[in-house]
Residue, then its C-alpha position, 0 to 999 in steps of 0.5 A: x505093893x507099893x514101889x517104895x515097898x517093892x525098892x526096899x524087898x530089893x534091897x533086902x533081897x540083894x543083902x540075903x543073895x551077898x549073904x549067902x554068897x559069902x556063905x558060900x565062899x566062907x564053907x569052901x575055905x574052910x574045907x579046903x584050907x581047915x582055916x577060918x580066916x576067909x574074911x579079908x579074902x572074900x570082902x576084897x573079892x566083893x570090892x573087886x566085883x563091885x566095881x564101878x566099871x564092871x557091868x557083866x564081870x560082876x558078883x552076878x556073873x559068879x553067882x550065876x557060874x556058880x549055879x551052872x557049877x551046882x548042876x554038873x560039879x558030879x563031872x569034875x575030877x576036883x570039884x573045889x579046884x574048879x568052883x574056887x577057879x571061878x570065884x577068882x577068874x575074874x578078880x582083875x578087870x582093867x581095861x585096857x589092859x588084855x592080860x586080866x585072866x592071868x592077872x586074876x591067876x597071880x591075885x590067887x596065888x598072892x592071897x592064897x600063899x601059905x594058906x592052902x596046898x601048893x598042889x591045889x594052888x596051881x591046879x587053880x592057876x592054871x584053870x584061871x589062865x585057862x578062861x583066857x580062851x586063847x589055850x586050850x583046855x587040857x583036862x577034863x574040870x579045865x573043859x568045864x570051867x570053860x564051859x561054864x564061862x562060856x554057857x551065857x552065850x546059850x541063855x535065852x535071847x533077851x538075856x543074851x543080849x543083856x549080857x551083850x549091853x553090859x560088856x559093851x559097857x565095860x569096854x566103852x572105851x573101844x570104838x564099835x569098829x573096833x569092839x564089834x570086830x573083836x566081837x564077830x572074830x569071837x564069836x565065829x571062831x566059837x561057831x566054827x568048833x566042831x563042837x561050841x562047847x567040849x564037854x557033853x552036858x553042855x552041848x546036851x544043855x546048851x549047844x543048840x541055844x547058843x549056836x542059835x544066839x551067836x548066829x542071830x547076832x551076827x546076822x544082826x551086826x551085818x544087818x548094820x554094815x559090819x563085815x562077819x563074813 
């Protein structure tokens, strides 16, 4: 295949996965609300992803805590409140500004007023601020949804550190002192849980590769000077 043939099946392939995105999005409002105006939600939502800044808190990040969601949704109590939580959990993202989750969480409630029940509407809320990671997860589908945010740091290595590339990039604005301090402060408080993950499933799936990961990188930051001890 040629490479002009093989930009354009990318292409193409990029057009069905937003496709079936929006699908996606457009099924659970509609169960969830009985309505079908989803249209302008779910194009803004598109725009936000998009963003010229946003290199990991991007469509692909959903998509992929989306298809983590596909494998242990079983688990949840409320299963729509969770996976709605993590189409929205990112919606805001601008830095320097360190207040995005709940940002995202008023956002919810803005485009949502009036169209879905009150009741459901602050369950999503509070599980937005939640993946702020600063309070704790006070039920069992809060549990999850941090679980999910958090399964990439237990994906192999090299997407691993992919992933890494591209929140340095959204936050180039930050000195390396500065960011990889925040990062290793992170990043140890994570090792030093008893359990990286609260939920079984993921210590089960991914506890083991994400210890591994963390540990590596920091041995990789102290290799170059940095403090992680």
């Amino acid at each position: 295949m040629s490479q002009s043939n093989q930009t354009i099946c990318k292409f193409d392939l990029a057009i069905l996965n937003r496709q079936a995105t929006d699908n996606r999005f457009q099924a659970i409002w509609a169960r969830i609300s009985n309505r079908k105006d989803a249209g302008d939600i779910v194009h803004d939502l598109f725009e936000r992803y998009a963003e010229s800044e946003r290199f990991y808190h991007t469509l692909e990040h959903i998509d992929y805590c989306l298809e983590v969601f596909d494998q242990v949704s079983h688990y949840c109590d409320n299963p729509d409140s969770v996976e709605l939580a993590i189409w929205f959990h990112d919606a805001v993202y601008d830095f320097p500004i360190d207040d995005n989750e709940r940002l995202s969480a008023e956002y919810f409630m803005d485009v949502t007023r009036g169209k879905l029940p009150e009741d459901f509407r602050k369950i999503v809320f509070d599980q937005v601020i939640v993946t702020d990671h600063r309070s704790a997860p006070v039920n069992r589908d809060q549990k999850i949804l941090i679980d999910i945010d958090l399964s990439s740091f237990g994906r192999p290595w090299e997407r691993f550190l992919s992933d890494g590339v591209n929140v340095r990039r959204e936050m180039s604005y930050l000195s390396d002192e500065v960011f990889y301090g925040r990062q290793i402060a992170f990043m140890k408080s994570l090792l030093d849980r008893e359990q990286f993950y609260a939920t079984p499933w993921f210590q089960d799936n991914y506890e083991n590769t994400a210890r591994q990961n963390l540990s590596r990188y920091l041995d990789s930051l102290a290799g170059k000077g940095y403090a992680v001890n």
